[in-house]
C-alpha positions in Angstrom: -88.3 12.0 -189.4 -84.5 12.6 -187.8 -82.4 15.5 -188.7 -78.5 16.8 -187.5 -76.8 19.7 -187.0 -73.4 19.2 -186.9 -70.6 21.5 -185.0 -67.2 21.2 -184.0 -64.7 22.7 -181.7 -61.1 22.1 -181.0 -60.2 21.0 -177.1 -57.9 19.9 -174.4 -58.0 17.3 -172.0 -56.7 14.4 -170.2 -58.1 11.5 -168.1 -57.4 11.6 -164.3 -58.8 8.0 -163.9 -56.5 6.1 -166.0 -53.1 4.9 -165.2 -50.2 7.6 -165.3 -48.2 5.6 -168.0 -51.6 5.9 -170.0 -51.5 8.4 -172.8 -54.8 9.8 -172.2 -53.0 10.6 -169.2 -51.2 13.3 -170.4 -52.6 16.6 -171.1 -53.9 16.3 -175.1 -56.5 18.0 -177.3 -59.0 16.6 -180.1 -61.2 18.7 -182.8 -64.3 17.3 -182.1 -67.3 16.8 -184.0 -70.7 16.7 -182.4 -74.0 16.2 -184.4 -77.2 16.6 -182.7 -80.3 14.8 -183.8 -83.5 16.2 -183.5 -86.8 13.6 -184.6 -89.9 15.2 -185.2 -92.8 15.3 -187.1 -92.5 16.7 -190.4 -94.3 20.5 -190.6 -96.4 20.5 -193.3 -96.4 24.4 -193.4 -92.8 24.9 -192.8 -91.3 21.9 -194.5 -89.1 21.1 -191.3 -89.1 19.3 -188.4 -87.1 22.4 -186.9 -85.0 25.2 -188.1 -81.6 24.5 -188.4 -81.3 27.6 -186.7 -83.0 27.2 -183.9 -80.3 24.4 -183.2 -77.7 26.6 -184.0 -79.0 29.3 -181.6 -79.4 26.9 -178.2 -75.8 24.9 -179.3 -73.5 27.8 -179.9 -72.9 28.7 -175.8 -72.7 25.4 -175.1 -69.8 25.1 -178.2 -68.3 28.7 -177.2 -68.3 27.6 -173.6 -65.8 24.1 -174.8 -64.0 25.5 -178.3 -60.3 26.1 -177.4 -61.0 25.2 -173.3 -59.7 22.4 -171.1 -62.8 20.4 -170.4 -61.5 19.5 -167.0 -61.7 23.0 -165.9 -65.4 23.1 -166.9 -67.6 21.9 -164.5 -69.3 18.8 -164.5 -66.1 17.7 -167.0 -63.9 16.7 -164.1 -63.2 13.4 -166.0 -64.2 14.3 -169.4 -64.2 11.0 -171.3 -66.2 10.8 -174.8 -68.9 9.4 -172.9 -69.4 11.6 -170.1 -69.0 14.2 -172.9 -71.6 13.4 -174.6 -74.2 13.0 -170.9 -73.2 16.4 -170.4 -74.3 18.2 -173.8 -77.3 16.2 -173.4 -77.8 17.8 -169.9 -77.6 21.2 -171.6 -79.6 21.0 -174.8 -82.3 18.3 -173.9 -84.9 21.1 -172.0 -84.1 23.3 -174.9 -84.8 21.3 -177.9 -87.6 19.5 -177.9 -87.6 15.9 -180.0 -83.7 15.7 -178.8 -83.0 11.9 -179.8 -79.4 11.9 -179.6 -75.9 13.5 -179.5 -73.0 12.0 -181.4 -69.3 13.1 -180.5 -66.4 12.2 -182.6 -62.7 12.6 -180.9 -61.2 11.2 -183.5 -62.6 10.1 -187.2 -62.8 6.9 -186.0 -63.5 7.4 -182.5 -66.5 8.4 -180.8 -69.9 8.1 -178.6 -73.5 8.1 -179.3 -75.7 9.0 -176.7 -79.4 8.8 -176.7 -80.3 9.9 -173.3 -80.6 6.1 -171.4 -77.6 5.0 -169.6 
């Protein structure tokens, strides 16, 4: 069984690796949306395969740590594309969740990245 938590936080960026006449470019912020998936067994005693909670508890430094931040100030965020977005939340949540299978990240409501861990 898969469950989601889902979170968002409001950001700046822009890309450094992209043409200057580029619009991501120029300094610009999204509210993003980031679901994480945890798959697991389902406890028979508990009725879960974790506590929302406990998803809650290990994301919310991670999401006070980008809400209202420039990502390229954060380290490891340098270029902070969707994609490499969503490779560093993995980073910091896979040791801590167990049964992580994936992070989604929406910049947009019709733009975003799912990342599963492989590259």
């Amino acid at each position: 069984m898969e469950i989601f938590k889902e979170f968002t936080f409001e950001a700046a960026h822009h890309l450094p690796n992209v043409p200057p006449t580029h619009p991501c470019a120029r300094v610009h912020g999204h509210s993003f949306t980031l679901r994480v998936w945890v798959r697991g067994p389902l406890d028979r005693k508990a009725g879960w395969v974790v506590d929302f909670a406990d998803i809650i508890e290990r994301a919310a430094p991670m999401i006070a740590e980008l809400d209202h931040h420039d990502l390229n100030e954060i380290p490891g965020l340098e270029n902070p594309t969707t994609e490499l977005l969503a490779r560093w939340v993995w980073k910091r949540l896979k040791s801590q969740l167990p049964g992580l299978s994936r992070i989604e990240i929406r910049e947009t409501a019709t733009t975003g990245c799912v990342y599963d861990g492989s590259d």
